[in-house]
DRENFI-750883 format. One line per field, with one value per residue (C-alpha): residue number from 0; residue in three letters; x, y, z. Coordinates in Angstrom, 3 decimals, always signed. Example, Ala and Ser with C-alpha at 12.3 -4.5 7.8 and 13.67 -1.06 7.14 Angstrom:
// residues 2
pos = [0|1]
code = [Ala|Ser]
xx = [+12.300|+13.670]
yy = [-4.500|-1.060]
zz = [+7.800|+7.140]
***
This chain:
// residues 376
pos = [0|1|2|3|4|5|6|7|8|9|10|11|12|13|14|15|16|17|18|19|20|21|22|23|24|25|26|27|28|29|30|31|32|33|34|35|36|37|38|39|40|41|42|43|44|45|46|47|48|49|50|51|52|53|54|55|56|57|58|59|60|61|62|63|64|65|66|67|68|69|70|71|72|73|74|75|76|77|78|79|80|81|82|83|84|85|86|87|88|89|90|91|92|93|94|95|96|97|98|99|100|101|102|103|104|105|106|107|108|109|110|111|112|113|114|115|116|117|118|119|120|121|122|123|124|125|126|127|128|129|130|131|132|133|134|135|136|137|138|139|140|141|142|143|144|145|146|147|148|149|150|151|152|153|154|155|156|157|158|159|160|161|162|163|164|165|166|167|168|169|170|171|172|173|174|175|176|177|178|179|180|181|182|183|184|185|186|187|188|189|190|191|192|193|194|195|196|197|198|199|200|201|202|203|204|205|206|207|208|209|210|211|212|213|214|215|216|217|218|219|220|221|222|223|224|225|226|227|228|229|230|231|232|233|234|235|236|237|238|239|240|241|242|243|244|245|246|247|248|249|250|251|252|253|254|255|256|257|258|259|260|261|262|263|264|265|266|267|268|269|270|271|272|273|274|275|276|277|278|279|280|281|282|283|284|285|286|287|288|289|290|291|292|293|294|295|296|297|298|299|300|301|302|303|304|305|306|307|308|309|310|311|312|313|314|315|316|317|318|319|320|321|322|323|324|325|326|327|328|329|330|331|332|333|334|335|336|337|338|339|340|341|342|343|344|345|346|347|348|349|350|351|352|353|354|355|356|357|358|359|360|361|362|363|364|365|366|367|368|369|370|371|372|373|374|375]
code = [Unk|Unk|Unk|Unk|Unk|Unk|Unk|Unk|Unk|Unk|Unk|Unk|Unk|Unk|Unk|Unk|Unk|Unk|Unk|Unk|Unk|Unk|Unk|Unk|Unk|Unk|Unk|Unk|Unk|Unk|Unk|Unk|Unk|Unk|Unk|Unk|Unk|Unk|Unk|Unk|Unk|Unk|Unk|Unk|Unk|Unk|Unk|Unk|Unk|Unk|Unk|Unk|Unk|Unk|Unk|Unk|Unk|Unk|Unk|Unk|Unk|Unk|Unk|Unk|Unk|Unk|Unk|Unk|Unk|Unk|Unk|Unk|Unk|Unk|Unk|Unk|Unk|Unk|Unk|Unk|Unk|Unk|Unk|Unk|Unk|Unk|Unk|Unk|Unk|Unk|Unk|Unk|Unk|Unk|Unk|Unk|Unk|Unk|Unk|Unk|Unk|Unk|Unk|Unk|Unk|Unk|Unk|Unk|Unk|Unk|Unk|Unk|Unk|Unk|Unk|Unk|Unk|Unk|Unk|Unk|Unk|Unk|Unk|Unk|Unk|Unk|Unk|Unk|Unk|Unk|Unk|Unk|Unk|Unk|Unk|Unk|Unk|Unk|Unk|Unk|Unk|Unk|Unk|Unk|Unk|Unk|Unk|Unk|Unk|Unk|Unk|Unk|Unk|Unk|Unk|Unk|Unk|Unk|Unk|Unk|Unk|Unk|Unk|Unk|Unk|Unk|Unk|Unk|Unk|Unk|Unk|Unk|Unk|Unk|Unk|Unk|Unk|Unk|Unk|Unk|Unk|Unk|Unk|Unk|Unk|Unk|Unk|Unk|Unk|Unk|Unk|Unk|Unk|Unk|Unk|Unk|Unk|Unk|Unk|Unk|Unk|Unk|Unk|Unk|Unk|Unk|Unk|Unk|Unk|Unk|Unk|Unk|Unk|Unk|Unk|Unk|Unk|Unk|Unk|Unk|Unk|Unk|Unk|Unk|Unk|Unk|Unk|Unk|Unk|Unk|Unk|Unk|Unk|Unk|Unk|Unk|Unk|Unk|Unk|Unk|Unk|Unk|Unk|Unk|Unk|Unk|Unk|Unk|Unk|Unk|Unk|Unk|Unk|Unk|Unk|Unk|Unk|Unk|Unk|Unk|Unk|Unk|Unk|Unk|Unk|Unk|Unk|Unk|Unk|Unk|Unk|Unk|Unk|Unk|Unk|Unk|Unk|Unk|Unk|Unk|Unk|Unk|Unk|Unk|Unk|Unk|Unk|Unk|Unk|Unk|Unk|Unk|Unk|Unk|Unk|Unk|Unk|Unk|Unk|Unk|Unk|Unk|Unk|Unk|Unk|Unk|Unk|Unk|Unk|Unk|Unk|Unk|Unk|Unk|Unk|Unk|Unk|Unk|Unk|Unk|Unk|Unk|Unk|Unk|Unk|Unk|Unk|Unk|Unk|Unk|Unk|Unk|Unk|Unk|Unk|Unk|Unk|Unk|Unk|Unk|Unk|Unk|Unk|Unk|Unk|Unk|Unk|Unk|Unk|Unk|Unk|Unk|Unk|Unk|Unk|Unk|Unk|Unk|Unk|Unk|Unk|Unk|Unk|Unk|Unk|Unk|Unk|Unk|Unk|Unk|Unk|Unk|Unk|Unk|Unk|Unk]
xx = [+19.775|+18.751|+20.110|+17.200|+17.648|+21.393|+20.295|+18.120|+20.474|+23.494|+21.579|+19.048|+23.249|+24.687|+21.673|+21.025|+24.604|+24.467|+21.459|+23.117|+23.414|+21.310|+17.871|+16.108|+16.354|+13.013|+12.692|+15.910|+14.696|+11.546|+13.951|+15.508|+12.151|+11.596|+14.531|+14.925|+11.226|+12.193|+15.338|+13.459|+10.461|+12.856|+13.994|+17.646|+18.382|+21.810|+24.210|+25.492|+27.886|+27.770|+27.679|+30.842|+32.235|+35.760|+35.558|+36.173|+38.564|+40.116|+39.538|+39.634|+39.258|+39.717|+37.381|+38.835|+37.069|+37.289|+35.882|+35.884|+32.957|+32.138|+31.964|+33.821|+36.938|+36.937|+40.710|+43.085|+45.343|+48.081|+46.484|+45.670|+49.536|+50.093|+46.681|+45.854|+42.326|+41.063|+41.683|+40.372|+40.684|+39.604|+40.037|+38.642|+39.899|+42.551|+42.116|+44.858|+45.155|+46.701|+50.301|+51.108|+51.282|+54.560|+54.303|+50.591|+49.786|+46.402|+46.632|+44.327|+44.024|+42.130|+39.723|+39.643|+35.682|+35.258|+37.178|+33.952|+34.295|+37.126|+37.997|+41.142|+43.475|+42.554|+40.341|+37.863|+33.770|+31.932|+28.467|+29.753|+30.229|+27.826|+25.025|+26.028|+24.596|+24.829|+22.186|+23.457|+27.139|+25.588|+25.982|+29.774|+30.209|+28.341|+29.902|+33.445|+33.717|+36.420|+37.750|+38.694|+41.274|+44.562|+47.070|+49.908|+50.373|+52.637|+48.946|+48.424|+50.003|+50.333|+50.794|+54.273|+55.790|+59.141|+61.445|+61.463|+64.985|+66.077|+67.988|+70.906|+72.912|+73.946|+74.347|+76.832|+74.866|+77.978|+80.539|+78.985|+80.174|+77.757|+78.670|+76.977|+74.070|+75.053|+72.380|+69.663|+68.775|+66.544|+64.966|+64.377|+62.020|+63.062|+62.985|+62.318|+64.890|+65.173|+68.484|+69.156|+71.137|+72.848|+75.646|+78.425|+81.194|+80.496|+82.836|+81.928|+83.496|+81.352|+77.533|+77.734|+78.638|+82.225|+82.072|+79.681|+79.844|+76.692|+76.866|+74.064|+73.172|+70.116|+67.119|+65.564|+62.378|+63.544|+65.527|+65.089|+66.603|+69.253|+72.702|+74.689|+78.010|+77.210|+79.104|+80.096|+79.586|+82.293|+81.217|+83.191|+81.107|+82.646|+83.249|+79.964|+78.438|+80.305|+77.843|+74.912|+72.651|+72.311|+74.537|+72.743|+73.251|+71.772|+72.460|+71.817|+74.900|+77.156|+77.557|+77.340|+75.061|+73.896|+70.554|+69.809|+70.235|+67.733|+69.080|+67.823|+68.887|+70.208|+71.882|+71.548|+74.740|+75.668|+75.618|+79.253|+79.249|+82.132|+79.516|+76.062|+72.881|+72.118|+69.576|+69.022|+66.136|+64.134|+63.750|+59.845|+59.308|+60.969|+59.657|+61.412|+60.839|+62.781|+64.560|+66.182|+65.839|+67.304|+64.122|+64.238|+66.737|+64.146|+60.988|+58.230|+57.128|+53.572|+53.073|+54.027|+51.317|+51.509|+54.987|+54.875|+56.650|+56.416|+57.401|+59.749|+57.732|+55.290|+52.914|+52.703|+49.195|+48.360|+44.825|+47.202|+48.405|+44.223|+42.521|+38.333|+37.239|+37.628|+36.852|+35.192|+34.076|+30.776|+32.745|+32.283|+33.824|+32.272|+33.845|+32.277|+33.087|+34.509|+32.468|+35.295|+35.657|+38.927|+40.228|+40.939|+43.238|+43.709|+45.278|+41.834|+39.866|+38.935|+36.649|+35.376|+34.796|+32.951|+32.588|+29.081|+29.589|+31.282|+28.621|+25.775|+22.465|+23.103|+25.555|+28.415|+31.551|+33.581|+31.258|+31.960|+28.971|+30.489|+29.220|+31.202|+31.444|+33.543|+34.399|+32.717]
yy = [-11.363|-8.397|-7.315|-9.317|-12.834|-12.473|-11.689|-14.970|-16.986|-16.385|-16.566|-19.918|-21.390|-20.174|-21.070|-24.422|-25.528|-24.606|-26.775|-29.442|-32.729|-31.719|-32.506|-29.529|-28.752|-27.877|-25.406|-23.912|-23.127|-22.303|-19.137|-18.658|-17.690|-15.199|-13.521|-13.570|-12.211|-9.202|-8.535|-7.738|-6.169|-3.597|-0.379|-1.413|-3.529|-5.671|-6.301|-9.598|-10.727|-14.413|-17.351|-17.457|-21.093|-21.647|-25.142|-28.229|-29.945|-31.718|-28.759|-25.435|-22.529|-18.650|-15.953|-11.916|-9.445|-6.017|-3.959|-0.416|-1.721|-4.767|-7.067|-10.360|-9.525|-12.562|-13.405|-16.603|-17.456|-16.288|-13.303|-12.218|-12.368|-9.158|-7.509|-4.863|-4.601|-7.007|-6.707|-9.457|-13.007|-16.760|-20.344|-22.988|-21.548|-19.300|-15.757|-13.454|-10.020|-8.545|-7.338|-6.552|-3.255|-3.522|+0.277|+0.058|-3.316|-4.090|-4.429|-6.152|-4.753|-6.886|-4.655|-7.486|-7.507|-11.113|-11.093|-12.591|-15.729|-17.168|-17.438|-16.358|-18.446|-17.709|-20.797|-21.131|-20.927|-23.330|-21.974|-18.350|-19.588|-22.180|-19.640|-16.586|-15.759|-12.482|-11.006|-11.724|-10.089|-7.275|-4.487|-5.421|-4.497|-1.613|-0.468|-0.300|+3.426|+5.357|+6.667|+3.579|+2.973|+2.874|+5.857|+3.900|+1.840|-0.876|-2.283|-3.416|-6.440|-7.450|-10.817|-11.275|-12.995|-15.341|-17.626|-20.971|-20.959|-18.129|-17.789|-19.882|-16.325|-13.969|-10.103|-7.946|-4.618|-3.486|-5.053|-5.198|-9.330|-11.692|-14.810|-18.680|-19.797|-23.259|-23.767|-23.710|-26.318|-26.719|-30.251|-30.233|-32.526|-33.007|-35.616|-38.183|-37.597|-35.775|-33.670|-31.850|-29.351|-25.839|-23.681|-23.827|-21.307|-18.177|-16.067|-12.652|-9.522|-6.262|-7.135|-10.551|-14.004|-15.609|-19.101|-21.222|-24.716|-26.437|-29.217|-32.525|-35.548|-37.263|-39.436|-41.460|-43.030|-46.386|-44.921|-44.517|-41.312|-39.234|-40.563|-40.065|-38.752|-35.274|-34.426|-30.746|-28.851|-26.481|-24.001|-21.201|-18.896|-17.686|-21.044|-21.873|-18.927|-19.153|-19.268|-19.936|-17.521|-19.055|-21.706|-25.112|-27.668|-31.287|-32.906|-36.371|-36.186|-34.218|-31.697|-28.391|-29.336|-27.341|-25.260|-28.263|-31.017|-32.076|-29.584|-28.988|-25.462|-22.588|-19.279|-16.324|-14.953|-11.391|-9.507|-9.494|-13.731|-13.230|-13.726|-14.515|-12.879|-14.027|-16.028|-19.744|-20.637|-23.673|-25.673|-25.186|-28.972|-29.130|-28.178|-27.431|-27.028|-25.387|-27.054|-24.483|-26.381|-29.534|-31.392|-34.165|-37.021|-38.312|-37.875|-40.499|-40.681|-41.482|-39.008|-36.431|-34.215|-33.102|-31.554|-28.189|-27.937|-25.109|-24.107|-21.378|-18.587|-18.625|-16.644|-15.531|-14.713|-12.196|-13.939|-16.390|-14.750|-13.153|-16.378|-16.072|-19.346|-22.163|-25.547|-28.851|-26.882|-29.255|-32.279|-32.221|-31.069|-27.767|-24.375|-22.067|-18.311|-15.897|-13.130|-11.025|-7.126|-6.707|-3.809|-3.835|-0.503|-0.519|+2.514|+4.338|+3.547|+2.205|-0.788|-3.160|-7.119|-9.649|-13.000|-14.675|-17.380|-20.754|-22.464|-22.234|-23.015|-26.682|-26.979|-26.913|-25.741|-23.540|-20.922|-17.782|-14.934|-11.742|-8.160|-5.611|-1.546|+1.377|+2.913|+6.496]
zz = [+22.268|+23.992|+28.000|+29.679|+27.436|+28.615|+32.301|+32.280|+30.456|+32.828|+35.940|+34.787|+34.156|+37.189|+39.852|+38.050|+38.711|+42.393|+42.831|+40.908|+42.804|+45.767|+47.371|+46.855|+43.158|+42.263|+45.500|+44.051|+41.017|+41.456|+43.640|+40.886|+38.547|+41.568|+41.381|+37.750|+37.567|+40.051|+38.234|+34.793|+36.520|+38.213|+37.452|+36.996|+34.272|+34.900|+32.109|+32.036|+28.336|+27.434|+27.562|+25.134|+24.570|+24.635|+23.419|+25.121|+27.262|+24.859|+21.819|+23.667|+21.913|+23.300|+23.086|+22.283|+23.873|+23.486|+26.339|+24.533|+21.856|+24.602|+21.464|+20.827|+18.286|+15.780|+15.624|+15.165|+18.277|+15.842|+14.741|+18.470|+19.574|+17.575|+17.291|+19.597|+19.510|+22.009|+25.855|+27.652|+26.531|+27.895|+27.034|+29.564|+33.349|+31.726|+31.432|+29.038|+29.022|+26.012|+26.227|+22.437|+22.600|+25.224|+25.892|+26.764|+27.901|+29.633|+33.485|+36.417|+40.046|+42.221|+44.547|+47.353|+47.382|+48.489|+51.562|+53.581|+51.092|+53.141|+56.442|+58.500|+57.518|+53.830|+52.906|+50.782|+52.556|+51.039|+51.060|+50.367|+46.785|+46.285|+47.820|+45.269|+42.652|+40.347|+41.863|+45.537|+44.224|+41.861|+45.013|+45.285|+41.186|+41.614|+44.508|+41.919|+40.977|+38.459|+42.515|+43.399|+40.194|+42.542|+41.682|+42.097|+39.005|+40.577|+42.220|+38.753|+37.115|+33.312|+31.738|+31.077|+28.217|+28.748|+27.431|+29.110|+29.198|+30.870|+33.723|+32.725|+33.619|+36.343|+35.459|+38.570|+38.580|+40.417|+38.735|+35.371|+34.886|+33.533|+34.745|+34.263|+37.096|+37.388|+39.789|+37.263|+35.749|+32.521|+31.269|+27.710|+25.469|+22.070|+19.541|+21.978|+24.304|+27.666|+28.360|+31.487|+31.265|+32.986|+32.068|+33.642|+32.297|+30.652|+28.651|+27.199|+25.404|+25.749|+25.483|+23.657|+24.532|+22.893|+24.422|+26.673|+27.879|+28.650|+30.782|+30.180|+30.868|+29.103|+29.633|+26.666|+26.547|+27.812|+30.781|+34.418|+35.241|+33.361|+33.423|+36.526|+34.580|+32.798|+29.972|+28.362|+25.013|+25.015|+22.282|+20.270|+19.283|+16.454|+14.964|+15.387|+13.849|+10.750|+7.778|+10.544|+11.621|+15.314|+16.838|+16.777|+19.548|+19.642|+22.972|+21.917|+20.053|+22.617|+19.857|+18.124|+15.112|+11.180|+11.157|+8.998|+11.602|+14.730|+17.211|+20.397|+21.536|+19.402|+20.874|+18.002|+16.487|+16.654|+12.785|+12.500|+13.450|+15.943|+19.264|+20.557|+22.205|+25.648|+25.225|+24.983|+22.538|+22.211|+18.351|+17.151|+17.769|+21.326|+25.023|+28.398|+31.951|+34.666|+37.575|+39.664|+42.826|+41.366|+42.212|+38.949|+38.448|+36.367|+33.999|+34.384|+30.939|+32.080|+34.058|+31.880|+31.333|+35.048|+34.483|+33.629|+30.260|+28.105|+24.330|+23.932|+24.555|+26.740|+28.807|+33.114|+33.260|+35.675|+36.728|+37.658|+40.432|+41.111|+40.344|+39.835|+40.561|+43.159|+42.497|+44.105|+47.404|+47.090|+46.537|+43.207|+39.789|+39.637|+38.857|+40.976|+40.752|+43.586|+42.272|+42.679|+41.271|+38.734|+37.838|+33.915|+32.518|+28.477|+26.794|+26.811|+29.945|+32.793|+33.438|+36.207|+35.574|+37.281|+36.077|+37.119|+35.497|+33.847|+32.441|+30.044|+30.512|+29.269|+32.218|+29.677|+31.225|+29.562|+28.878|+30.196|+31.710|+33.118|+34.006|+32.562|+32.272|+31.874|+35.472|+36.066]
***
């Protein structure tokens, strides 16, 4: 597909959408053939990459793309976690930047080019999105030059990977004493039970942990809330690291557990078995949540996929924090882009990214148009 296909494709998807559902369609469109029509008989030719699918709501499936060859980098979600290649990635409303390389990991910076999208206290202008289109919003992406990359490399932010349960400890910068947060909380999901649980007494020689106690109380399925009385795993670490790699606890059963067993939780052992990392690591079947604030003395079952659980691992995305879109400002269920300028460093370059799009020309969301180019 050469530039102009892709210039009519994106804009045919995004203009159709913001006629969708209204009065004046045909008039709409009919715009649109004008503009397109000036666009490709100009003397500037616009760039737009896409539509790429990333599946459906119920399959989703992300798209690696690597802005130094601006080419789509054909990778499993496994493969992508270590390969280095791609920069940008997106399945459905989620955009990932790639932070394998942890001495060199892609950033955003946000250059604020939308401001006159929302009002003063910060909402959202209906008709400033649903009235853009990439033509409207191709002077603000132009405007982006290699002079306006901040110098100060804090302005940037990177996707951060975490563990879920983290936080169970305090670290004195003064005093150099690790001690347990008992204030935070962490819900875990595993083998059909729910267990909240904290630490609550820490123990440590030099820079590993010799003894813990974790303090539970659990929710099954048939339950209300988790059980007013907690109870404690006191754990030796040394006794539970002999012959083990990790110390396994299952808090169904109150108890330090075998690798072999349904554990829930596992702390790694030190090489010479006499004390543990600190860390707290979810099994491979298992999920968890965080409840700092003490906000849950129960989880509704039903309502389930609205918590946020997470596996072990998982990811802060930095468009998080800079979202693109807004959604339903016609009433509607319609993604509609803020048009906004990022920002993307890699190891190499420079480069400026605007998405113009979430749909194909099909109206099949998912599918992602966006101008980008190497800052000059």
């Amino acid at each position: 597909m050469n530039n102009k296909s892709l210039i009519l494709t994106s804009i045919l998807a995004s203009l159709a959408l913001t006629a969708c559902g209204s009065s004046d369609t045909e008039e709409k469109l009919n715009d649109v053939v004008d503009q397109i029509e000036d666009v490709i008989d100009g003397d500037e030719e616009i760039i737009i990459y896409g539509p790429y699918s990333t599946g459906t709501a119920s399959i989703p499936a992300s798209v690696y793309f690597d802005l130094d060859t601006m080419e789509v980098v054909t990778l499993t979600d496994e493969e992508a976690k270590t390969d280095t290649q791609w920069d940008i990635a997106f399945n459905r409303t989620d955009i990932y930047l790639n932070n394998a390389d942890a001495d060199a990991p892609v950033s955003v910076y946000f250059t604020g080019n939308n401001s006159d999208f929302f009002d003063e206290e910060g909402a959202a202008i209906a008709n400033s999105f649903i009235n853009a289109t990439p033509e409207t919003e191709l002077e603000d992406f132009e405007a982006v030059m290699l002079a306006d990359v901040p110098s100060d490399e804090t302005s940037f932010i990177v996707d951060e990977n975490n563990r879920i349960l983290d936080g169970f400890y305090v670290y004195n910068t003064t005093t150099h004493v690790v001690t347990a947060d008992d204030t935070h909380a962490f819900i875990v999901d595993s083998d059909g039970t729910y267990s909240k649980f904290r630490a609550t007494s820490i123990t440590t020689s030099e820079l590993d942990l010799t003894e813990i106690t974790l303090t539970y109380s659990n929710q099954t399925d048939v339950d209300t809330a988790f059980a007013t009385a907690e109870s404690d795993v006191v754990i030796d670490i040394a006794s539970a690291c002999a012959g083990f790699d990790g110390v396994y606890v299952d808090f169904e059963l109150g108890q330090v557990v075998s690798a072999s067993d349904n554990w829930d939780v596992t702390l790694p052992c030190n090489e010479a078995k006499t004390g543990a990392s600190f860390e707290i690591n979810l099994a491979d079947d298992a999920t968890a949540m965080q409840d700092f604030d003490n906000t849950y003395d129960a989880i509704d079952i039903e309502a389930l996929r609205y918590y946020e659980f997470e596996e072990n691992e998982y990811n802060v995305r930095a468009f998080d924090t800079l979202p693109w879109y807004q959604y339903g400002l016609d009433g509607g269920h319609i993604i509609w882009s803020q048009y906004g300028v990022y920002i993307i460093n890699t190891a190499t370059a420079s480069y400026k990214l605007q998405i113009t799009s979430y749909y194909n020309a099909d109206a099949a969301s998912g599918n992602y148009s966006f101008r980008a180019e190497a800052l000059k």
